[in-house]
mmCIF file of the protein (N, C-alpha, C, O) and its ligand, coordinates in Angstrom:
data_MODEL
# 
_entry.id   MODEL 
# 
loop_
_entity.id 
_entity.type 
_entity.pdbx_number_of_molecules 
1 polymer     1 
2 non-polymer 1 
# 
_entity_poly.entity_id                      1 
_entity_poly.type                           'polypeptide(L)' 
_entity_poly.nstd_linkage                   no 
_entity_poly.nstd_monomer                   no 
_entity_poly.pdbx_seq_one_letter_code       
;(UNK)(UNK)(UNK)(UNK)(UNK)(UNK)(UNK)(UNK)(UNK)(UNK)(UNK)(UNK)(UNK)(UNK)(UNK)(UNK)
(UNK)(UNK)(UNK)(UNK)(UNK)(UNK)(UNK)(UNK)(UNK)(UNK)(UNK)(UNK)(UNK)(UNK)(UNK)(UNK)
(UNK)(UNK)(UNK)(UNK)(UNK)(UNK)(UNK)(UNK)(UNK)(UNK)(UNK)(UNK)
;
_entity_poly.pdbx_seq_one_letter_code_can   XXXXXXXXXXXXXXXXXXXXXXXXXXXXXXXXXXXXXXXXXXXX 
_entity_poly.pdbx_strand_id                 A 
# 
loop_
_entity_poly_seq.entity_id 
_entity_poly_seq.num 
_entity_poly_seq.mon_id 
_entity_poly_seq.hetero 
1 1  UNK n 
1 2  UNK n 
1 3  UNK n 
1 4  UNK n 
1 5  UNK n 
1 6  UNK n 
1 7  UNK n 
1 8  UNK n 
1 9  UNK n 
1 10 UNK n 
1 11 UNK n 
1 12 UNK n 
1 13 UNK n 
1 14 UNK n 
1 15 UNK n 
1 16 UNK n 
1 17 UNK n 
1 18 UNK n 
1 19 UNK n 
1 20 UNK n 
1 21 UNK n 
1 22 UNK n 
1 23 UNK n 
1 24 UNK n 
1 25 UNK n 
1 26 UNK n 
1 27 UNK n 
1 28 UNK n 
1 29 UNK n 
1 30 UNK n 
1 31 UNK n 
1 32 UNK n 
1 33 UNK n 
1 34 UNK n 
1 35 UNK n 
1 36 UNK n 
1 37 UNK n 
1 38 UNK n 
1 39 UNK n 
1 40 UNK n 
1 41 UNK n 
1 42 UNK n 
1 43 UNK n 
1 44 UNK n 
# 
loop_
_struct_asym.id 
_struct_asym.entity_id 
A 1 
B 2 
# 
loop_
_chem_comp.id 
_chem_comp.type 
_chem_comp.mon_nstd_flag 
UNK 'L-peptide linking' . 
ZN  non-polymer         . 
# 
_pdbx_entity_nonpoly.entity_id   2 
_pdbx_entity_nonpoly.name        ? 
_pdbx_entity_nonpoly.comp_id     ZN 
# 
_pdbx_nonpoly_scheme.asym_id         B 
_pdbx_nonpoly_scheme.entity_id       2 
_pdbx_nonpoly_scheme.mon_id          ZN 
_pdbx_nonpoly_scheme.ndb_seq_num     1 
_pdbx_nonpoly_scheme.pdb_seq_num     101 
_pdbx_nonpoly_scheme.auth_seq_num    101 
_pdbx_nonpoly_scheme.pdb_mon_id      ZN 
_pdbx_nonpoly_scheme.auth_mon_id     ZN 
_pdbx_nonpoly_scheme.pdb_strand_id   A 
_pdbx_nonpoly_scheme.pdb_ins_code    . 
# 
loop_
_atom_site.group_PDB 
_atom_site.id 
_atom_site.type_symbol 
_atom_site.label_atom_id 
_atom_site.label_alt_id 
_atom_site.label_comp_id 
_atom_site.label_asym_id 
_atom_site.label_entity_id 
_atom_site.label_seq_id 
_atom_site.pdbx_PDB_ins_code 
_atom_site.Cartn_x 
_atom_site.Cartn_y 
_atom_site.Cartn_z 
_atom_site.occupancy 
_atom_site.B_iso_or_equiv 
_atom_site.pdbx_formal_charge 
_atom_site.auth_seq_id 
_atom_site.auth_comp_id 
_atom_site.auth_asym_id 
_atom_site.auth_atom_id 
_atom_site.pdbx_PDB_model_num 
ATOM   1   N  N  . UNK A 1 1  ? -6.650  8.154  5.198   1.00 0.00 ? 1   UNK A N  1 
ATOM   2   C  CA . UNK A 1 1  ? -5.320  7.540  5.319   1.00 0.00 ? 1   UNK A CA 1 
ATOM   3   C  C  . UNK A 1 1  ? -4.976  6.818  4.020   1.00 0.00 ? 1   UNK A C  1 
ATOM   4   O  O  . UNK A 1 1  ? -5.864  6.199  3.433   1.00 0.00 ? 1   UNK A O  1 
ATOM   5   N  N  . UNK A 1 2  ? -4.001  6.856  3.645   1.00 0.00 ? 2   UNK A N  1 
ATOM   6   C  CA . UNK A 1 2  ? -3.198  6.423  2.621   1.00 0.00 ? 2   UNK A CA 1 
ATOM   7   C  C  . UNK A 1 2  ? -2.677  5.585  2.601   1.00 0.00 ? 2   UNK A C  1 
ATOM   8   O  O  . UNK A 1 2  ? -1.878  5.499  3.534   1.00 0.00 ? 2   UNK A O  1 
ATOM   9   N  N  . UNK A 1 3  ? -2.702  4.285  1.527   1.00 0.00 ? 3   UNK A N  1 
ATOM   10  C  CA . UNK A 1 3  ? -1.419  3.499  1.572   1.00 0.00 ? 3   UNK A CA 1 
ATOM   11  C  C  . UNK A 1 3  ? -1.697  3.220  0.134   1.00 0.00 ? 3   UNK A C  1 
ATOM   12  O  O  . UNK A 1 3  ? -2.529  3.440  -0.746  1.00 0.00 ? 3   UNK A O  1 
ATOM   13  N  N  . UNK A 1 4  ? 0.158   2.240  0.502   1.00 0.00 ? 4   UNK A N  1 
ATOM   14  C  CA . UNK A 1 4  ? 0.802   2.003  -0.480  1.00 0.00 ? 4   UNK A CA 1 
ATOM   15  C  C  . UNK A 1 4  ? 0.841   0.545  -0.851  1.00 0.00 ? 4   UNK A C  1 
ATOM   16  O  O  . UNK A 1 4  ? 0.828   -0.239 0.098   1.00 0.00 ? 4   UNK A O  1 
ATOM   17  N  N  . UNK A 1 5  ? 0.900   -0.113 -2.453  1.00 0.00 ? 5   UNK A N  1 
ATOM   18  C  CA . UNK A 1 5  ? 0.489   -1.324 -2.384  1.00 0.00 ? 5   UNK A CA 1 
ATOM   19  C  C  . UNK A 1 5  ? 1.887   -1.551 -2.504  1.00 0.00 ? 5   UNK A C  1 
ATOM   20  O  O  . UNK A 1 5  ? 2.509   -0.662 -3.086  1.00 0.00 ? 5   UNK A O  1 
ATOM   21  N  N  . UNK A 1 6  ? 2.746   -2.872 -1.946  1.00 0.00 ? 6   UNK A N  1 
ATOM   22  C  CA . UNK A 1 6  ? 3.522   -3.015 -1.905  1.00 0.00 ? 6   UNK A CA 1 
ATOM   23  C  C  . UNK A 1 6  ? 4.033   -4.460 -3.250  1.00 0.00 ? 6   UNK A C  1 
ATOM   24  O  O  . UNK A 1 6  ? 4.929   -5.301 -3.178  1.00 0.00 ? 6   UNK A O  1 
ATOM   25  N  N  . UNK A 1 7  ? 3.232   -4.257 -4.099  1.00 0.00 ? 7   UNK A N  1 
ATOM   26  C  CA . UNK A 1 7  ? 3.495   -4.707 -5.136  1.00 0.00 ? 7   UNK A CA 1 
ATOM   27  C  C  . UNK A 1 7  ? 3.813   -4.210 -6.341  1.00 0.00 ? 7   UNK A C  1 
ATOM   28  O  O  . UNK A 1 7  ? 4.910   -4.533 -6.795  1.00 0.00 ? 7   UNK A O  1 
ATOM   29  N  N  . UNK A 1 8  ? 3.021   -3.404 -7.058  1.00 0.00 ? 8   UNK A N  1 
ATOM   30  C  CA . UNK A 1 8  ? 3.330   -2.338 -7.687  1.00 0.00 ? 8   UNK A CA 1 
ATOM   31  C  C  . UNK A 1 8  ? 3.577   -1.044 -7.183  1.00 0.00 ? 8   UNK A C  1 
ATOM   32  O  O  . UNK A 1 8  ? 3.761   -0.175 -8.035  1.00 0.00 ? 8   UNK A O  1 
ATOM   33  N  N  . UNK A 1 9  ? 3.625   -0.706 -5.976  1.00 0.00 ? 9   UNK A N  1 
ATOM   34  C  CA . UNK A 1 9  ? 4.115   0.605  -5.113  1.00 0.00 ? 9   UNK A CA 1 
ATOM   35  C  C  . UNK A 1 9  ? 3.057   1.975  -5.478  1.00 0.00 ? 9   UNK A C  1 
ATOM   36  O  O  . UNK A 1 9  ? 3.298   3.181  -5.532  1.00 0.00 ? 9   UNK A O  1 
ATOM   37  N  N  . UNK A 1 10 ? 2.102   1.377  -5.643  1.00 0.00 ? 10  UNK A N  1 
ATOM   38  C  CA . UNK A 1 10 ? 0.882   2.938  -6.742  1.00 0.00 ? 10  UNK A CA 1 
ATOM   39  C  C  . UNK A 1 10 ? -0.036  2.949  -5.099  1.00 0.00 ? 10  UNK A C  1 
ATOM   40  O  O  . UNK A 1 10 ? -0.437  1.928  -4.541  1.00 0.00 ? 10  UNK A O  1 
ATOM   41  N  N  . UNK A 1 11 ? -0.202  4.315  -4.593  1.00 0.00 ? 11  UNK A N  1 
ATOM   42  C  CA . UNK A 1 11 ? -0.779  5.053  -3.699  1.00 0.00 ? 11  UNK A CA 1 
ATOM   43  C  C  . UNK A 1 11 ? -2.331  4.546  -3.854  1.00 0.00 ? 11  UNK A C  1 
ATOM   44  O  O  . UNK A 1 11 ? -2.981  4.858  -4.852  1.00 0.00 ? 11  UNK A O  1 
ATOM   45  N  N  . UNK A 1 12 ? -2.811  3.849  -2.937  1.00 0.00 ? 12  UNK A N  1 
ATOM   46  C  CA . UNK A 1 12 ? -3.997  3.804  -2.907  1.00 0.00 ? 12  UNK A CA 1 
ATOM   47  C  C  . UNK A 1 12 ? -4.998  4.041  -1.877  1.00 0.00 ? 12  UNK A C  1 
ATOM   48  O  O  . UNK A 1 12 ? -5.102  3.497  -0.777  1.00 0.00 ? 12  UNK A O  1 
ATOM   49  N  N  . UNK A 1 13 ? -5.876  5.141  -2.533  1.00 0.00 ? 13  UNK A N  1 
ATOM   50  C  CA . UNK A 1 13 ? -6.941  5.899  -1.360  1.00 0.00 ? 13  UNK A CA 1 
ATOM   51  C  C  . UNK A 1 13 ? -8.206  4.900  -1.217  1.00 0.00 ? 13  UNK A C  1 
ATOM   52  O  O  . UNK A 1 13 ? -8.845  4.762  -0.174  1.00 0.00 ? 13  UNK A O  1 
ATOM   53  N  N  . UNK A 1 14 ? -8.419  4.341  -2.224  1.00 0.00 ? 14  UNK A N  1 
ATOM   54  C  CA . UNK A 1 14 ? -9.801  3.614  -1.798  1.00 0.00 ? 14  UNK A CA 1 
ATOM   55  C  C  . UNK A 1 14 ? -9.709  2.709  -1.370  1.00 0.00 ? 14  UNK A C  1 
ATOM   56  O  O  . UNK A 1 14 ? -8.939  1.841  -1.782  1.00 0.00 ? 14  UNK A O  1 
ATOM   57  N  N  . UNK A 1 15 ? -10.502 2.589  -0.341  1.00 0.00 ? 15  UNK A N  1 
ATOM   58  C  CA . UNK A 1 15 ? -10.216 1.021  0.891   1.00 0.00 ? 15  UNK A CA 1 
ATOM   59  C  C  . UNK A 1 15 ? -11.233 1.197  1.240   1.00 0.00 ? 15  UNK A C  1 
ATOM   60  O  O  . UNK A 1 15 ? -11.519 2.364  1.511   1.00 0.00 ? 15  UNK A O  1 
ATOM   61  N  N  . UNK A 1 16 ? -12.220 0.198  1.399   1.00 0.00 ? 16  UNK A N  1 
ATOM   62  C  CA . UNK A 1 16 ? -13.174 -1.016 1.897   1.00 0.00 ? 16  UNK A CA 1 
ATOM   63  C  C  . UNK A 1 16 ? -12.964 -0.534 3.742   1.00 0.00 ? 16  UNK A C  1 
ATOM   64  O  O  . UNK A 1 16 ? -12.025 -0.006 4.337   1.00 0.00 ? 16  UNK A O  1 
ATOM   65  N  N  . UNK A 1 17 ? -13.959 -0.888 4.076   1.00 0.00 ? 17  UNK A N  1 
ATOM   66  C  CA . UNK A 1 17 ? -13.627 -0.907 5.930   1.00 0.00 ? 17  UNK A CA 1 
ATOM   67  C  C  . UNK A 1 17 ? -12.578 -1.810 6.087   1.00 0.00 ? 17  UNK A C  1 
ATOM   68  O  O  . UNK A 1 17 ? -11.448 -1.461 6.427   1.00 0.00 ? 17  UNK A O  1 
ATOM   69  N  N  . UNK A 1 18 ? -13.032 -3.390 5.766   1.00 0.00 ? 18  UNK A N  1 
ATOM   70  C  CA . UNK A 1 18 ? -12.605 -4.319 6.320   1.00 0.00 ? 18  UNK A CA 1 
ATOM   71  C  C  . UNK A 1 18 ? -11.764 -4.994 5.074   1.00 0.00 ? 18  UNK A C  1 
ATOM   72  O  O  . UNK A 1 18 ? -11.074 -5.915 5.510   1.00 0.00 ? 18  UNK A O  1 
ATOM   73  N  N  . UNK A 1 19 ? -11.615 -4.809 3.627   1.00 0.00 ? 19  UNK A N  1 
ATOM   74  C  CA . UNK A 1 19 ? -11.519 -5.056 2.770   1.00 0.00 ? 19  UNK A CA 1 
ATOM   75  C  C  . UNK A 1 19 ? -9.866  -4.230 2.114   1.00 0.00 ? 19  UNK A C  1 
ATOM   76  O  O  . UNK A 1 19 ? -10.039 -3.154 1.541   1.00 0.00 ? 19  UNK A O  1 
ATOM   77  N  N  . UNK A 1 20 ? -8.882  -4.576 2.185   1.00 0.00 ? 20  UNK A N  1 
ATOM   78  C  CA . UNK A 1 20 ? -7.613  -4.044 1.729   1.00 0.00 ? 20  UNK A CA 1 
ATOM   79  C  C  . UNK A 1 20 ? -7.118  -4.616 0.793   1.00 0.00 ? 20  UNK A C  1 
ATOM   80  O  O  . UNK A 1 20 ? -6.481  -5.668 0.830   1.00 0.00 ? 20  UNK A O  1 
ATOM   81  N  N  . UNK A 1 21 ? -7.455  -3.759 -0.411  1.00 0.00 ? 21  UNK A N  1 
ATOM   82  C  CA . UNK A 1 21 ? -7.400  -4.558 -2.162  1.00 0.00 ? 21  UNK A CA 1 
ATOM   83  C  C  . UNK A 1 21 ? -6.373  -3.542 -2.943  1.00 0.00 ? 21  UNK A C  1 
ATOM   84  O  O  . UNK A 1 21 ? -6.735  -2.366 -2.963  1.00 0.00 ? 21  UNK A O  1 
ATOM   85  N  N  . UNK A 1 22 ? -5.102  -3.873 -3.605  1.00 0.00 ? 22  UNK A N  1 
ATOM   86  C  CA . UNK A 1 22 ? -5.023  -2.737 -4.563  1.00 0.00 ? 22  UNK A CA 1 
ATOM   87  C  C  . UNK A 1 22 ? -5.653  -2.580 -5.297  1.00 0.00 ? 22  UNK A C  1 
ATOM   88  O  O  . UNK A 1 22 ? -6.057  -3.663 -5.721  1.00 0.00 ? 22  UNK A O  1 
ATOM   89  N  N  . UNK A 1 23 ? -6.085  -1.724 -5.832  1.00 0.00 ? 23  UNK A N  1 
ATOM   90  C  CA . UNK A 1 23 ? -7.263  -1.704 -7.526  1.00 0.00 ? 23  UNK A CA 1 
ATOM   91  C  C  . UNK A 1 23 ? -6.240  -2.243 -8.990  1.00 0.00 ? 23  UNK A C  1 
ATOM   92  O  O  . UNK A 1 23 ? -6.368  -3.027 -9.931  1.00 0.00 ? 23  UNK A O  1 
ATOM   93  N  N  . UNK A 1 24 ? -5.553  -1.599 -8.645  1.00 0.00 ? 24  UNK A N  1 
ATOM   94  C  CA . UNK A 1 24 ? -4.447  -1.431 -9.990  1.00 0.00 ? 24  UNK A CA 1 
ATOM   95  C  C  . UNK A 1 24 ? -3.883  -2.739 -10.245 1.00 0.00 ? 24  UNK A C  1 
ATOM   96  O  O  . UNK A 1 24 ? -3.622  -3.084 -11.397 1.00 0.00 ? 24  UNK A O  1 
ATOM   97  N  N  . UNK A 1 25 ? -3.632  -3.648 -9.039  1.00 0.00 ? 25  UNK A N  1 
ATOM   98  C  CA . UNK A 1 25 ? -2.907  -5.059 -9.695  1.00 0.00 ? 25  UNK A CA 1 
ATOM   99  C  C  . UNK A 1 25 ? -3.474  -6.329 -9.067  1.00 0.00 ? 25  UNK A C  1 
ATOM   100 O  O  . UNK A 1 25 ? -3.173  -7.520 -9.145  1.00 0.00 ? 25  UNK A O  1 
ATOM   101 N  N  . UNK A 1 26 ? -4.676  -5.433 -8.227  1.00 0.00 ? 26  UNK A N  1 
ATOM   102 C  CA . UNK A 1 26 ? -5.311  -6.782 -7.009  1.00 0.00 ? 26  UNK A CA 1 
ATOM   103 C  C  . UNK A 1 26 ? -4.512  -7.291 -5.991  1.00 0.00 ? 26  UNK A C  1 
ATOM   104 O  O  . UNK A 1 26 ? -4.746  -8.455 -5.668  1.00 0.00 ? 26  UNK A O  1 
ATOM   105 N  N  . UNK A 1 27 ? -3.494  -6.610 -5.322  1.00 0.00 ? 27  UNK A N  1 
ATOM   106 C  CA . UNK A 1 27 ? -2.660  -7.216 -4.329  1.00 0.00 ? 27  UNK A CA 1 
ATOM   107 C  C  . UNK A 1 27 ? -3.531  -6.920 -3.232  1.00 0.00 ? 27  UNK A C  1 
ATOM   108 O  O  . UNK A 1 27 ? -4.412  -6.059 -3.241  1.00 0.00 ? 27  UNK A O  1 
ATOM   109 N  N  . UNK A 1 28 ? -3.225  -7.705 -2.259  1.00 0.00 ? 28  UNK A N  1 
ATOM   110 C  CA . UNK A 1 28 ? -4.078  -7.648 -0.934  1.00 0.00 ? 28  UNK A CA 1 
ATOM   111 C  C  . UNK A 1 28 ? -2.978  -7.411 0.014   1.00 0.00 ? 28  UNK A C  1 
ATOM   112 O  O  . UNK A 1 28 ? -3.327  -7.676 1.164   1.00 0.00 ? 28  UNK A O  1 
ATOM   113 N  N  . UNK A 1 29 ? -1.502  -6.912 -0.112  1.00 0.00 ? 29  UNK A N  1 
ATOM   114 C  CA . UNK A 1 29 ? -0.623  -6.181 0.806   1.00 0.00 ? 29  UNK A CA 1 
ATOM   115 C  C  . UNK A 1 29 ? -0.412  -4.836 0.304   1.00 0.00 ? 29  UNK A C  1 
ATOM   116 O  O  . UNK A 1 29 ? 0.238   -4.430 -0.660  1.00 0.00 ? 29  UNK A O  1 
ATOM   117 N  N  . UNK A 1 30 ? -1.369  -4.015 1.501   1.00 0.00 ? 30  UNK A N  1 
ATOM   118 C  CA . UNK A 1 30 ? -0.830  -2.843 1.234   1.00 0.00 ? 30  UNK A CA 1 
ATOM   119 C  C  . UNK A 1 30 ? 0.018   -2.331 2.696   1.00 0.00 ? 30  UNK A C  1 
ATOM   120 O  O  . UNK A 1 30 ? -0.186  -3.011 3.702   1.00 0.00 ? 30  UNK A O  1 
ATOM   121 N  N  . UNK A 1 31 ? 0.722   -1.440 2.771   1.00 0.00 ? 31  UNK A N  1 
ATOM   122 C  CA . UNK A 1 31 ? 1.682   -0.916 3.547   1.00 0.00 ? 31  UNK A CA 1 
ATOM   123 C  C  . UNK A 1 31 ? 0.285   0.555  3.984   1.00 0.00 ? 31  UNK A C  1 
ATOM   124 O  O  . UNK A 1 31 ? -0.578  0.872  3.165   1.00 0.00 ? 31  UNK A O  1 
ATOM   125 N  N  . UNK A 1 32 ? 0.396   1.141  5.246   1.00 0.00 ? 32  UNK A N  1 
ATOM   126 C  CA . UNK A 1 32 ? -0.202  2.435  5.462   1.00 0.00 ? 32  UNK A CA 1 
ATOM   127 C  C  . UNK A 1 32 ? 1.068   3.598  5.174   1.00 0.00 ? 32  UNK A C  1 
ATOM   128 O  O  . UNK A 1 32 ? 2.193   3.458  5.654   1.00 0.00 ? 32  UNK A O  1 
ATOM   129 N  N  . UNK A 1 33 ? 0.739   4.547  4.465   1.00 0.00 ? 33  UNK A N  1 
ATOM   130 C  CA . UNK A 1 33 ? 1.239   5.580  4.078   1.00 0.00 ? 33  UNK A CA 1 
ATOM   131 C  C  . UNK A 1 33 ? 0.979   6.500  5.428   1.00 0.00 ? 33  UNK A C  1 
ATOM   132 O  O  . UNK A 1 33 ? -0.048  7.151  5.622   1.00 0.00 ? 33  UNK A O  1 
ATOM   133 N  N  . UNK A 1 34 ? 2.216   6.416  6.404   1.00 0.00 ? 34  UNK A N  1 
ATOM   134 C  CA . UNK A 1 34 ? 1.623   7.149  7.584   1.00 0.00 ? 34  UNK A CA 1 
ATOM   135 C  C  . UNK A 1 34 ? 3.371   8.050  8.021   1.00 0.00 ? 34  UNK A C  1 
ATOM   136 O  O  . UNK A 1 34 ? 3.915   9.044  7.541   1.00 0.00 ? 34  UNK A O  1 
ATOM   137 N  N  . UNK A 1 35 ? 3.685   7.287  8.898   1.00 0.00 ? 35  UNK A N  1 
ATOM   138 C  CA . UNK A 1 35 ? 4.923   7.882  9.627   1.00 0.00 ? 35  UNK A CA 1 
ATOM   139 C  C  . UNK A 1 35 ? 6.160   7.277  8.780   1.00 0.00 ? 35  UNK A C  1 
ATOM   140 O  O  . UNK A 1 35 ? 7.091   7.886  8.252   1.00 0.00 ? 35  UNK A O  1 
ATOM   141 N  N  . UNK A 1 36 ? 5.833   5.638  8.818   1.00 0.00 ? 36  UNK A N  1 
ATOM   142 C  CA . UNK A 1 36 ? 6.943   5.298  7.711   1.00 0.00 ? 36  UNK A CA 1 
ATOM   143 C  C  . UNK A 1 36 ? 6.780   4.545  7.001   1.00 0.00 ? 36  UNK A C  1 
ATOM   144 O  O  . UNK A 1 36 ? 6.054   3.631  7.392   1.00 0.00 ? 36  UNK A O  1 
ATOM   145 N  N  . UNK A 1 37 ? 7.305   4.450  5.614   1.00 0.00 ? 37  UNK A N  1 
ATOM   146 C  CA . UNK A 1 37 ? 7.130   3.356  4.703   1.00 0.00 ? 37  UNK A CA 1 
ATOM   147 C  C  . UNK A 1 37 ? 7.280   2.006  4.617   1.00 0.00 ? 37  UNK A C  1 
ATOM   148 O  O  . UNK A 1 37 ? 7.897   1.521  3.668   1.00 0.00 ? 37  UNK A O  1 
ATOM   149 N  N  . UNK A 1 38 ? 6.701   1.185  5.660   1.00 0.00 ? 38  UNK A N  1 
ATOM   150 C  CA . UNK A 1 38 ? 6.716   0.208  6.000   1.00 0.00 ? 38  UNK A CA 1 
ATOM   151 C  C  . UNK A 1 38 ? 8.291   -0.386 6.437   1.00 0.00 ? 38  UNK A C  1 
ATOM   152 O  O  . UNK A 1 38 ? 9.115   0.094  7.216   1.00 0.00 ? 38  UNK A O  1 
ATOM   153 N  N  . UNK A 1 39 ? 8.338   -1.601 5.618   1.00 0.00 ? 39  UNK A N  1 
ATOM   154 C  CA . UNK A 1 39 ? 9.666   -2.035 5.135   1.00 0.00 ? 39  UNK A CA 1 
ATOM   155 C  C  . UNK A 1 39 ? 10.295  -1.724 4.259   1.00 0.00 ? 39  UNK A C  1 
ATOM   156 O  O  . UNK A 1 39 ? 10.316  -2.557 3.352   1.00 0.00 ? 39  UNK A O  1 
ATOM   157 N  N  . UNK A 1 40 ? 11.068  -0.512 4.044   1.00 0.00 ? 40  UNK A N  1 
ATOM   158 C  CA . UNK A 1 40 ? 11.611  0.042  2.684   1.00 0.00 ? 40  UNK A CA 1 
ATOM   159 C  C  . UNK A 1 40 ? 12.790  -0.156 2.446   1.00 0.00 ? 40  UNK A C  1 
ATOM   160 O  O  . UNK A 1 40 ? 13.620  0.628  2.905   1.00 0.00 ? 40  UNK A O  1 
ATOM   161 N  N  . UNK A 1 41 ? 13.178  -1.228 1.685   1.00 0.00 ? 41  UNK A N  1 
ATOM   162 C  CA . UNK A 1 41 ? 14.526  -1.482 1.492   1.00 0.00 ? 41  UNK A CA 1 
ATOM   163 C  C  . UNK A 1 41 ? 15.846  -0.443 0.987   1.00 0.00 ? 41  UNK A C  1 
ATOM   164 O  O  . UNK A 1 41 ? 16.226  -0.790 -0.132  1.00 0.00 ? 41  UNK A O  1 
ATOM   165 N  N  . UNK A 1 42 ? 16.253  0.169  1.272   1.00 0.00 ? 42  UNK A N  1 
ATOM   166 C  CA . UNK A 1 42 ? 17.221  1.318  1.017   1.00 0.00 ? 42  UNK A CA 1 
ATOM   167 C  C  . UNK A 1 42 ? 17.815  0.217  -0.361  1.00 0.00 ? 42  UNK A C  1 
ATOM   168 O  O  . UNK A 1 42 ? 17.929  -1.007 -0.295  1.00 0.00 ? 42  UNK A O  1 
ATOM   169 N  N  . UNK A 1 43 ? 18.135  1.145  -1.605  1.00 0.00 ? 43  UNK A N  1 
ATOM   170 C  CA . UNK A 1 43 ? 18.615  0.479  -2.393  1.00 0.00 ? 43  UNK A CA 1 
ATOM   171 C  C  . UNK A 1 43 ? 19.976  1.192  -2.480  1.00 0.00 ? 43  UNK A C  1 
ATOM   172 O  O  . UNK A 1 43 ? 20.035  2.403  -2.694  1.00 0.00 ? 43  UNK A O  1 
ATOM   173 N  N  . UNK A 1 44 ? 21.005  0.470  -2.321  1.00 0.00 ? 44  UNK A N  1 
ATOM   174 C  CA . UNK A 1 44 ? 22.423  1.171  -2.318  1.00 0.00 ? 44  UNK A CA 1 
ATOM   175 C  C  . UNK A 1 44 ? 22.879  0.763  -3.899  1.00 0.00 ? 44  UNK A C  1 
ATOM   176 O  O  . UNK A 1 44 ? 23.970  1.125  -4.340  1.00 0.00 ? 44  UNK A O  1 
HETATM 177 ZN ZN . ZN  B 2 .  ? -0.871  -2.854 -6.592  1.00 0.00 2 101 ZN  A ZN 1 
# 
């Protein structure tokens, strides 16, 4: 399963069991890349 860090938005596969880290900027919110993109703000 896939997610997305919702800081810098970069796809991240590696995840920890219990441990949800981006690699790329160290954010600890990631979104799951599943049915939908979390909270995705439509940008008009
Ligand atoms: Zn990140």
């Amino acid at each position: 399963m896939a997610y997305v860090c919702l800081h810098c938005k970069k796809e991240v596969k590696q995840l920890e069991r219990n441990f949800v880290r981006c690699p790329y900027c160290g954010y600890r919110v990631l979104a799951k890349k599943r049915s939908s993109l979390a909270k995705e703000v439509p940008s008009s």
